[in-house]
N, C-alpha and C positions, 0 to 999 in steps of 0.2 A: 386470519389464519391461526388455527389453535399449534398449543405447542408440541414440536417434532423430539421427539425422546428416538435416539438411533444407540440401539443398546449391543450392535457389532460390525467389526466393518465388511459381513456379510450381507448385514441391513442395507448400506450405504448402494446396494447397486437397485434397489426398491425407490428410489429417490433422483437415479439418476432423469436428469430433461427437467427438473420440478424445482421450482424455487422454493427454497426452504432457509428458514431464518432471516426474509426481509426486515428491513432495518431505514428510518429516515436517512436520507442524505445529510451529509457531514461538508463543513468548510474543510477543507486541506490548505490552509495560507503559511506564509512566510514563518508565521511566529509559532504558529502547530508544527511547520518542519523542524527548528529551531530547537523547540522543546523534547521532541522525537531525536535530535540528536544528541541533546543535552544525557536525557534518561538513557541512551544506547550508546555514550561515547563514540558515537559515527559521527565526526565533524568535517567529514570530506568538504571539500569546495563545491562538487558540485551541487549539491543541497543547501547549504549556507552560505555563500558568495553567490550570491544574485548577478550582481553586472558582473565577473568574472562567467558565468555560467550563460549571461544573454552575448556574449562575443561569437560572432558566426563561426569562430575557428574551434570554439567549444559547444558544439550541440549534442553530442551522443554521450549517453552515460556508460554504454558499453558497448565495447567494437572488437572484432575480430580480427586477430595477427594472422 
């Protein structure tokens, strides 16, 4: 695929249904989260506490009151 230059977000509806900027797939593991929370100060548990986060009483990362 050659490359996509979208020069307003007028352009952007030209594109829609089209994949544009495919990209290999990426591991996402334990230590890539880890370090994604390290650089964004987000240390929530659910991301970084593994067996706190596989407990059946903890499966939703976000719920509605």
């Amino acid at each position: 695929m050659s490359r996509v230059v979208i020069k307003s977000a007028a352009e952007v509806k030209a594109f829609e249904g089209r994949e544009v900027g495919v990209s290999d797939w990426i591991t996402v593991d334990q230590d890539r989260i880890n370090r994604f929370a390290d650089a964004t100060d987000d240390h929530q548990w659910i991301h970084v506490d593994v067996e706190r986060a596989k407990r059946p009483s903890h499966t939703a990362i976000c719920w509605y009151r």
